[in-house]
PAROLUM-748291 format. One record per residue (C-alpha): residue number from 1; x, y, z. Coordinates in steps of 0.1 Angstrom, whole numbers, plus 5000, padded with zeros to 4 digits. Example, Ala and Ser with C-alpha at 12.3 -4.5 7.8 and 13.67 -1.06 7.14 Angstrom:
<rs>
    i    c1    c2    c3
    1  5123  4955  5078
    2  5137  4989  5071
</rs>
This chain:
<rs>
    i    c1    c2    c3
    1  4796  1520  4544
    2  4780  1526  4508
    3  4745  1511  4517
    4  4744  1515  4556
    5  4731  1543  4573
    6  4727  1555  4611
    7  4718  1540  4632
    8  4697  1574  4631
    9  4673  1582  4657
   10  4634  1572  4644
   11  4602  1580  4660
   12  4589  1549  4656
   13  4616  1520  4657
   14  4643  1537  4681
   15  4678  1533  4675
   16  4675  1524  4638
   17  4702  1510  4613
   18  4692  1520  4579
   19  4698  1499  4548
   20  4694  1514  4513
   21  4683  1492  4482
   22  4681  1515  4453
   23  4701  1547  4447
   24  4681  1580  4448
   25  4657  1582  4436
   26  4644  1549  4424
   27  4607  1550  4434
   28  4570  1537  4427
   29  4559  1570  4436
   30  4565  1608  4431
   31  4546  1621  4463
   32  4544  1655  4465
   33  4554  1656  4502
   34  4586  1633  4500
   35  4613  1648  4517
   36  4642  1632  4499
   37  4630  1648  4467
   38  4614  1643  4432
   39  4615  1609  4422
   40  4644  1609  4391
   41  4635  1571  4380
   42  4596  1566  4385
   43  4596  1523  4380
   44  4579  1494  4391
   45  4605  1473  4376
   46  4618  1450  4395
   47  4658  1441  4397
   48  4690  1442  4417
   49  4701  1478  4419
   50  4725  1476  4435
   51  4746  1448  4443
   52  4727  1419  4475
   53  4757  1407  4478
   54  4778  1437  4488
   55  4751  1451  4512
   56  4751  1415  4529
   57  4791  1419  4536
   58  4787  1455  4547
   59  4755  1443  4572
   60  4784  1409  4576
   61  4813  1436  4589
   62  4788  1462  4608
   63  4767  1435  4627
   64  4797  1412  4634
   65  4807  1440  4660
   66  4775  1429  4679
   67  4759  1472  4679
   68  4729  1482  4701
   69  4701  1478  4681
   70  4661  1481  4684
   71  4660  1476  4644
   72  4674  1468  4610
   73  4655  1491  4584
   74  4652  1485  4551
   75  4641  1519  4535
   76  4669  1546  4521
   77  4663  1568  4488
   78  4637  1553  4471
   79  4614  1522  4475
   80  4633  1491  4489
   81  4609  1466  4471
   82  4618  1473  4441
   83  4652  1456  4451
   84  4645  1423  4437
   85  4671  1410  4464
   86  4654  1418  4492
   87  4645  1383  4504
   88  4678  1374  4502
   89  4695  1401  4524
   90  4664  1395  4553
   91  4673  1359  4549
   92  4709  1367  4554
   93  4702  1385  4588
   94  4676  1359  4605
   95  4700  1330  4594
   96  4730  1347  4608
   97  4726  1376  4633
   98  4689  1366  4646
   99  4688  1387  4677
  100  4681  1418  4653
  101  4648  1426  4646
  102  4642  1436  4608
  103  4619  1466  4596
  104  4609  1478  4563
  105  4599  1510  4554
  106  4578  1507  4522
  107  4549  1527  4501
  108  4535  1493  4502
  109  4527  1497  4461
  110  4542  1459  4455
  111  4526  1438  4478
  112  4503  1429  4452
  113  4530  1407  4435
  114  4532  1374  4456
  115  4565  1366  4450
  116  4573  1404  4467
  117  4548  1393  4496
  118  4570  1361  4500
  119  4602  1381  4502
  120  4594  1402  4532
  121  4574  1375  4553
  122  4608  1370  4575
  123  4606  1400  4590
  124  4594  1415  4623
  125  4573  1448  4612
  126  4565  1462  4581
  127  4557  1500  4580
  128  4539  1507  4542
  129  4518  1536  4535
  130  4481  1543  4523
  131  4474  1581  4517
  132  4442  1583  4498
  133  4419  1556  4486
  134  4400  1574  4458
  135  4419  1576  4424
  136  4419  1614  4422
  137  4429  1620  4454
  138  4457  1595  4449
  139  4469  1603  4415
  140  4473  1643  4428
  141  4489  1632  4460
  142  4514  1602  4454
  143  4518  1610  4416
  144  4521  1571  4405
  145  4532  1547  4380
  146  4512  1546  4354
  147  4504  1513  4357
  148  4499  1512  4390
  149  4461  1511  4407
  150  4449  1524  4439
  151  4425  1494  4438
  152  4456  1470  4431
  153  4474  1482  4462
  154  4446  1481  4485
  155  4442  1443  4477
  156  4481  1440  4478
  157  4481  1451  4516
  158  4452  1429  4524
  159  4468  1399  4509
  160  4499  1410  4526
  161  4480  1409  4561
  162  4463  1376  4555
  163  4502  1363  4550
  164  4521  1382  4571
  165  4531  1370  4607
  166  4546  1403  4619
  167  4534  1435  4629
  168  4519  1460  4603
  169  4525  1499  4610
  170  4503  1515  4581
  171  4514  1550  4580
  172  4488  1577  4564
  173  4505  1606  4557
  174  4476  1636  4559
  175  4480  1668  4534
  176  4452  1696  4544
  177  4427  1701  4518
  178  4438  1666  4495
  179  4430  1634  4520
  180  4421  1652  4552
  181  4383  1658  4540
  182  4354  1642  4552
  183  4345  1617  4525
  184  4383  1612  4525
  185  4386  1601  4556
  186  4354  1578  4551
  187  4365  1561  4523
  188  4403  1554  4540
  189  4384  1543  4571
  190  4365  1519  4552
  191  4397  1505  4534
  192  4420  1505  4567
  193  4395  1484  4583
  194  4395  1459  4554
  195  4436  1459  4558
  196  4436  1458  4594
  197  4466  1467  4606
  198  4480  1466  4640
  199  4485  1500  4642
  200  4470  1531  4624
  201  4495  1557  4622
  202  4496  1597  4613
  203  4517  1618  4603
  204  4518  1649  4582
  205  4545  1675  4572
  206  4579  1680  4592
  207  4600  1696  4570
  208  4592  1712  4534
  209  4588  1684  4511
  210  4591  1680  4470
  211  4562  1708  4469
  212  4564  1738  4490
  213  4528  1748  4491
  214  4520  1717  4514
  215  4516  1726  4547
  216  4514  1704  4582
  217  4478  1693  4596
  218  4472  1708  4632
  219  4478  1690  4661
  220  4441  1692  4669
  221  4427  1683  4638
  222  4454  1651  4638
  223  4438  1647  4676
  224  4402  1646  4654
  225  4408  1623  4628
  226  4421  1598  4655
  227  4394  1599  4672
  228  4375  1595  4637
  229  4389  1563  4633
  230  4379  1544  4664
  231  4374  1515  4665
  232  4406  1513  4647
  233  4438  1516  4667
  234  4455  1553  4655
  235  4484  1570  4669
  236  4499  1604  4661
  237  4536  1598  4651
  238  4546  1639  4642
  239  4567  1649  4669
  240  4600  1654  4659
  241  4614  1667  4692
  242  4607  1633  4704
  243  4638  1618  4687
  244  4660  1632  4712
  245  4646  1609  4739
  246  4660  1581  4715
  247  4698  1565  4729
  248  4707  1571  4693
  249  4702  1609  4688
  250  4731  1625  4684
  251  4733  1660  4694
  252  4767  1666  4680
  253  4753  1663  4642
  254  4722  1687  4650
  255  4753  1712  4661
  256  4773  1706  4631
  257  4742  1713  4610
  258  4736  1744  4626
  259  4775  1755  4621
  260  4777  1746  4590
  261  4742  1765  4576
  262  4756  1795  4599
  263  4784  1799  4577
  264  4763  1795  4541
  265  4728  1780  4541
  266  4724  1749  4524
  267  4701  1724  4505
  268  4700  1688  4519
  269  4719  1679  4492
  270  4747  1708  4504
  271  4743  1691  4537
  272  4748  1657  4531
  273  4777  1660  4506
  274  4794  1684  4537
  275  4784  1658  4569
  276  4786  1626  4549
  277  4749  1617  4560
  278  4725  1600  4544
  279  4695  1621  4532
  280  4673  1598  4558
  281  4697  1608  4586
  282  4693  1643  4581
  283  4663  1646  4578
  284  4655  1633  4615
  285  4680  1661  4625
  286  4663  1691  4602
  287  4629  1681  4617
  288  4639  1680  4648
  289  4654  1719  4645
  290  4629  1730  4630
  291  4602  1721  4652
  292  4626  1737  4680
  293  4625  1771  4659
  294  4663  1767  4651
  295  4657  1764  4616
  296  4645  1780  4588
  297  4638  1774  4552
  298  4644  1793  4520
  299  4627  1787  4488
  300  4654  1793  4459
  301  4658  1782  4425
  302  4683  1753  4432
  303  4657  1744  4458
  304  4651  1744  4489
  305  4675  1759  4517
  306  4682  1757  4553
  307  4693  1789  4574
  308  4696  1795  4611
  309  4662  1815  4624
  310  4686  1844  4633
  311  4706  1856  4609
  312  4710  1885  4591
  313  4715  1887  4557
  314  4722  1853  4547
  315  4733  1858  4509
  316  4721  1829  4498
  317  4740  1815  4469
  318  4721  1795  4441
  319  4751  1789  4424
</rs>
């Protein structure tokens, strides 16, 4: 499959298919903590890129054989909005294989558009994101289109919950020292309960992201901020170990990873290319081993690498 992916094990939607919508990295954002990487086409340009009606016969071929899902995801290597097919490929799945719940993974930057609200209102649960609410915070942190606001996006998602039917999942992803301050946190609580979404959810660093100063927020000052938010309804969603509880997690690709960075470490890129996984895939499966201490990472100049926590001498090549 060229635009399928999984179904991969998620924190938050179990056994997940993913669908991708744009090739990497077509995004609205440049986020310094992305883990699929620096955003190569930074657009808010709307238009089919790539083909609706070849990812409706792959989702035709894969979901004819009836799989066990919790979800259909649309999220992948960049921002699936952007995909100015969208509507149609929900559309396709409600009309034809209704039983599947559809998700989509979004930085929620388009929902100011109507015509992307009224794409997505088919499905089940929308997961966008809202990291920082004043503009300097924002412009350090998500690194935007230049015509894009954080004003304009605040009153996108608002629209979007006034219209939407479904569950909203608003992820804020915390980054110690940027959003995690005080009059931060005051300012996003303000905003969130404007939005009001369903759920309030946090998250901070798994794995190394595009920068590799970030570091992750404690689990006690996560613990702190939702308890900050009350009255709004906040959950902590960083535990990667928690994937392998999820029917879909496959221990055979965590092993292969591990054999395969025993031999020579690797980027994600090295990895994917060698496993035939999608960069979303892997990443599940480098969170989870890292948070179990299996593996390490290497700052080099062809990036960023993965090792095995023991092992000596690891000649790491940056060829």
């Amino acid at each position: 499959m060229k635009y399928l992916f999984g179904p991969i094990p998620s924190r938050r939607l179990g056994i997940s298919l993913g669908v991708d919508l744009v090739p990497h990295k077509v995004c609205s954002f440049n986020c310094i903590y992305c883990e699929v990487g620096l955003t190569t086409h930074l657009t808010i340009t709307k238009k089919e890129y790539v083909p609706i009606s070849e990812v409706i016969q792959e989702l035709d071929i894969y979901l004819s054989k009836n799989p066990k899902l919790d979800f259909i995801t649309f999220s992948g290597q960049g921002e699936p909005t952007l995909n100015s097919g969208l509507g149609m490929a929900i559309n396709y799945i409600k009309e034809n294989f209704p039983r599947y719940k559809v998700a989509i993974l979004t930085n929620g930057t388009l929902f100011f558009d109507k015509e992307v609200r009224e794409k997505v209102l088919l499905a089940d649960i929308i997961l966008p994101s809202l990291d920082a609410v004043s503009e300097n915070v924002f412009h350090k942190l998500n690194r935007p289109h230049k015509d894009l606001s954080n004003v304009q996006i605040v009153e996108g998602l608002i629209q979007l919950r006034q219209e939407f039917k479904g569950q909203i999942l608003l992820e804020l992803f915390l980054v110690p020292g940027l959003n995690d301050t005080k009059k931060e946190l005051q300012n996003l609580k303000q905003t969130i309960t404007k939005i009001n979404p369903d759920i309030l959810q946090l998250n901070t660093l798994d794995r190394p992201g595009t920068e590799n100063w970030i570091k992750p927020l404690s689990q006690k000052k996560l613990e702190d901020i939702c308890e900050f938010m009350k009255p709004i309804r906040a959950e902590i969603i960083t535990n990667p170990q928690a994937r392998k509880q999820i029917r879909s997690f496959n221990q055979d690709i965590s092993k292969q990873i591990i054999q395969t960075i025993m031999r020579r470490p690797c980027t994600d890129k090295d990895l994917c290319d060698i496993l035939g996984l999608h960069i979303n895939e892997l990443n599940k499966y480098l969170s989870e081993l890292i948070a179990e201490g299996q593996t390490q990472t290497q700052k080099m100049d062809r990036g960023i690498f993965f090792k095995p926590t023991k092992q000596r001498n690891p000649g790491i090549s940056q060829k």
